[in-house]
C-alpha positions in Angstrom: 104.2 101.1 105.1 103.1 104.5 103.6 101.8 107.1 106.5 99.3 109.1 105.0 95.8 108.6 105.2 95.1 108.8 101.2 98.2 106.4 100.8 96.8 103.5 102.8 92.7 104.2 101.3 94.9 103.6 98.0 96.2 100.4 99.3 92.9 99.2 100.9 92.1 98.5 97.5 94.6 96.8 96.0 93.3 92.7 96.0 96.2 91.0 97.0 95.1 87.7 95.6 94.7 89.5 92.4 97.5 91.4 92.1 95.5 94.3 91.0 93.8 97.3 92.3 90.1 96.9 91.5 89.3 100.3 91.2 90.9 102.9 88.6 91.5 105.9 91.0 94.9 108.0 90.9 94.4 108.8 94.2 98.1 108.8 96.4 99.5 106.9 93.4 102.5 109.9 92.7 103.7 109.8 97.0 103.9 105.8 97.0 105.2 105.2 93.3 108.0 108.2 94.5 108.6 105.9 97.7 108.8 102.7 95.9 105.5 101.3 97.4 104.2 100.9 94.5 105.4 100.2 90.9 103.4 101.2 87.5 103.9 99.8 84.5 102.8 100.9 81.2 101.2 98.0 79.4 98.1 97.5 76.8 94.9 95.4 77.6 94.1 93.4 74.8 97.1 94.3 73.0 96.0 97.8 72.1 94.2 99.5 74.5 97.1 101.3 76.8 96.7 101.0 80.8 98.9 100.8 83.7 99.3 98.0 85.8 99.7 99.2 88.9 101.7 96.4 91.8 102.4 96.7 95.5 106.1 96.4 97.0 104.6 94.8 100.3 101.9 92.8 99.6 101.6 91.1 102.7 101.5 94.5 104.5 98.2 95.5 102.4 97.0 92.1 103.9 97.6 93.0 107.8 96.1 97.1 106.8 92.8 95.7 105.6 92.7 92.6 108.5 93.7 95.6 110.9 90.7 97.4 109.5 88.5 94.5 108.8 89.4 93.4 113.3 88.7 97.2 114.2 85.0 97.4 112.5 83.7 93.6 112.5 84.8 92.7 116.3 82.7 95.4 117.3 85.3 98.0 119.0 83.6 101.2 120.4 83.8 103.9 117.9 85.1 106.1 120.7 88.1 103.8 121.4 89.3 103.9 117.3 92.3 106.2 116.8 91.0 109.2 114.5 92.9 107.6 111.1 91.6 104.3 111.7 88.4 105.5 112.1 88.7 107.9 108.6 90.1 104.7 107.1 86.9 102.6 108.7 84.1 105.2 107.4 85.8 105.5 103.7 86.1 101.7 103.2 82.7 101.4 103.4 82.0 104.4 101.3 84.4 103.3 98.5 82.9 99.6 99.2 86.4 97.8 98.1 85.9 93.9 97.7 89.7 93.6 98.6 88.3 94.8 102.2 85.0 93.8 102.4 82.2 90.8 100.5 78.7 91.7 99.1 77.6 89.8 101.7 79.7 91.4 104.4 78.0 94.6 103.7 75.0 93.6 104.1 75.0 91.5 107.0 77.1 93.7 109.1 75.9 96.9 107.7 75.5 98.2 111.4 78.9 97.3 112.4 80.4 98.2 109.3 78.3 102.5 109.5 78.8 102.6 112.8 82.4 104.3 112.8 80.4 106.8 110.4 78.4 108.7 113.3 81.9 108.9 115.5 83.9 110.5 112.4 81.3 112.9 111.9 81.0 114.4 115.1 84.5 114.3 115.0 84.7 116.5 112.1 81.5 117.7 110.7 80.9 118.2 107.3 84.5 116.6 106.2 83.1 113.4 105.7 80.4 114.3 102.6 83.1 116.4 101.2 85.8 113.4 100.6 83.3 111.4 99.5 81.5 113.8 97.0 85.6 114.4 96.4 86.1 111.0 95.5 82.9 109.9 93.9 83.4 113.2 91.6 86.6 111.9 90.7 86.2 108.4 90.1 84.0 109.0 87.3 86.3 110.3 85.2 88.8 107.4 86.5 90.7 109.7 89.4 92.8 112.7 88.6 93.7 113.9 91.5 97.7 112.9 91.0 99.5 110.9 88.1 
């Protein structure tokens, strides 16, 4: 299983069911392709349109990092208990709002549960949280970027 923090936000969106990641970000792609976590194909959608399809070595450990995450927000655990990169993980799930972590309806009806790592994290380290996320949602728009 990959140990940095932008490796496993990658792999918090990959939909296991799917087989797909349901978001086109580049984000800690080149680290886990390099370390065989994850393979990428070059393909075409609809037989002219090139893309890559991008699949997981370990599925079922993508399953037990977004359960493990899913157990640590949803069951209510004090903020102050959460190791720091569970808690980073925590807070950017919610900003990146993955459906391979968490439903529509999750979102709303838990939304305390689900922010509530946010006020931890900050006071942990102020000001690093709007950066990542203006970081990320600068760069999803033009579909990632920040690696190949």
């Amino acid at each position: 299983m990959p140990r940095t923090l932008p490796q496993r936000l990658y792999l918090l969106c990959y939909t296991v069911d799917k087989g797909k990641f349901q978001i086109d970000n580049l984000q800690g792609r080149g680290r886990l392709s390099a370390a065989g976590e994850v393979a990428v194909s070059r393909g075409k959608v609809m037989g002219v349109i090139p893309a890559d399809r991008v699949t997981v070595a370990h599925p079922q450990e993508v399953t037990a990092l977004q359960e493990r995450l899913r157990n640590t927000v949803l069951k209510g655990y004090a903020p102050a208990t959460i190791p720091l990169d569970e808690l980073a993980m925590a807070v950017f799930a919610v900003e990146l709002e993955p459906t391979s972590v968490w439903s529509r309806s999750e979102l709303r009806t838990h939304k305390q549960a689900i922010n509530a790592p946010a006020t931890r994290f900050v006071e942990l380290v102020p000001g690093l949280h709007e950066a990542l996320r203006d970081s990320y949602l600068s760069s999803r728009a033009v579909g990632g970027a920040w690696s190949a």
